[in-house]
Phi, psi and omega in degrees: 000308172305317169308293175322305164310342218245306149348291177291315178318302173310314161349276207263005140304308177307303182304315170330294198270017141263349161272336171264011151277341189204171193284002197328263044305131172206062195281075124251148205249134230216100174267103229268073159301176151309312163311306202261004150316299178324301194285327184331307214311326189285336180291313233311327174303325201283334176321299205305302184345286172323296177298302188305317199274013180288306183264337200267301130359302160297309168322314192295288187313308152312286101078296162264320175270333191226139140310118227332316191276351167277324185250013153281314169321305168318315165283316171281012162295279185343299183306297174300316160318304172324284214265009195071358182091346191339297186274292149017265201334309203281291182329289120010322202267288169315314148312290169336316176267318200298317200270354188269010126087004185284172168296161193317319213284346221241319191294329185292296195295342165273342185261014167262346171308115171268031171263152192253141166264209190272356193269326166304324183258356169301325179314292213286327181310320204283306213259032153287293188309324183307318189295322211280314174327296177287337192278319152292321177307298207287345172261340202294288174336306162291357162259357169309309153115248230042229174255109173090168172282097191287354158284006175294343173289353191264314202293297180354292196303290159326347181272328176282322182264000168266322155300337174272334165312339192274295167351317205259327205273357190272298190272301187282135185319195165246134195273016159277129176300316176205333183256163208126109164334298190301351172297290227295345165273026196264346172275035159290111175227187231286004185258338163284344189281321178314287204295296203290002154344291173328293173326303201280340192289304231270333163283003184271311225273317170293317195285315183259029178286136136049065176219004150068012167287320207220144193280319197301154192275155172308336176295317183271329161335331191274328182306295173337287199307320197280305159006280181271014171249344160319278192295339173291308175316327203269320175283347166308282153339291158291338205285346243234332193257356178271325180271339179232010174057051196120164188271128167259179145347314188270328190300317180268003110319325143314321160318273181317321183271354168290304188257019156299289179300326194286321172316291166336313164308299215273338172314296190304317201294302176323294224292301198311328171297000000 
């Protein structure tokens, strides 16, 4: 009996961290403790999973009916559609304060604000386009063809930046004294950080079995990604917790839609080699 519970619990964590990451349908009514933030956290990679293979999908399919630049605008609508805009928001929120150049107490009270300002849309207009940018290069490519899909490299990418969310919420305070969504995750510690590694290994693992894009053995890919959402993620990071003297909620949307984009980047460059 104590095992079943222990099940269900985990259960409803998982479904827990896909309904506040993305837009999915998911009517289960779900009561949201703190214990059940904590654990949500270790799905965040199977989130990502879920998403990328979602877009990689969608990608295939536009893709065949439209030209490269119409059915790139497109997936990124999905793609902003899947999470809602969620991180968007946090960016937008995180800009606003980080460029607005004040003191910490005044960059925190601005991005609690729910109006986006001008710097927040400055942001967000730039690294919309990027994403859009890169996501044609990347179908113009799958329509070149050869052997595997460079868009199975698309399922990836969400997996690696929603796993350093867990990282950072982990590594870095939290810069709010007590109020904030992102307080209810400060008991994340380092064996939720562990598994979901775990997590992101064995589905980065999945995604790149046998898929005839790249010559490179399936480990350094895996290497590549953890690699560089490390060393990006981490300076991102630090640089964003030096200014607010720790990560809120939004800073960890930001986190994620930075290193969306930067992945994606490193993607492009890989494929043009």
């Amino acid at each position: 009996m104590h095992r079943t519970h222990t099940l269900l619990d985990w259960l409803r964590a998982c479904l827990a961290a896909f309904q506040f990451l993305t837009r999915l349908p998911i009517p289960v009514q779900i009561d949201y403790t703190e214990r059940v933030f904590q654990r949500s956290s270790i799905f965040y990679p199977l989130v990502g999973f879920v998403i990328g293979l979602l877009l990689l999908l969608a990608g295939e399919g536009l893709s065949h009916v439209l030209p490269t630049m119409p059915a790139a605008i497109l997936l990124l609508a999905i793609w902003i559609m899947l999470t809602g805009g969620l991180h968007l928001d946090g960016l937008m929120d995180t800009a606003d304060g980080i460029l607005s150049h004040r003191p910490r107490e005044q960059m925190l009270e601005i991005m609690k604000d729910s109006r986006v300002g001008a710097m927040g849309v400055i942001v967000c207009v730039l690294h919309v386009l990027l994403k859009f940018s890169l996501l044609y290069t990347m179908l113009d490519t799958n329509h070149a063809g050869g052997q595997g899909s460079p868009l199975l490299l698309l399922i990836i990418v969400p997996i690696w930046s929603r796993w350093f969310m867990v990282a950072a919420i982990r590594i870095w305070p939290y810069a709010r004294p007590t109020s904030g969504l992102g307080s209810l995750f400060r008991g994340v510690n380092s064996k939720h950080v562990s598994v979901s590694l775990l997590v992101a290994l064995l589905t980065t693992t999945l995604c790149i079995g046998n898929n005839g894009i790249t010559t490179l053995p399936s480990w350094g890919i895996v290497l590549g990604f953890a690699a560089i959402t490390t060393l990006v993620g981490s300076g991102i990071a630090a640089y964003i917790s030096s200014k607010l003297g720790g990560l809120t909620g939004d800073t960890y949307g930001a986190l994620n839609e930075l290193l969306e984009s930067m992945l994606l980047l490193a993607v492009i460059i890989f494929l043009g080699r």
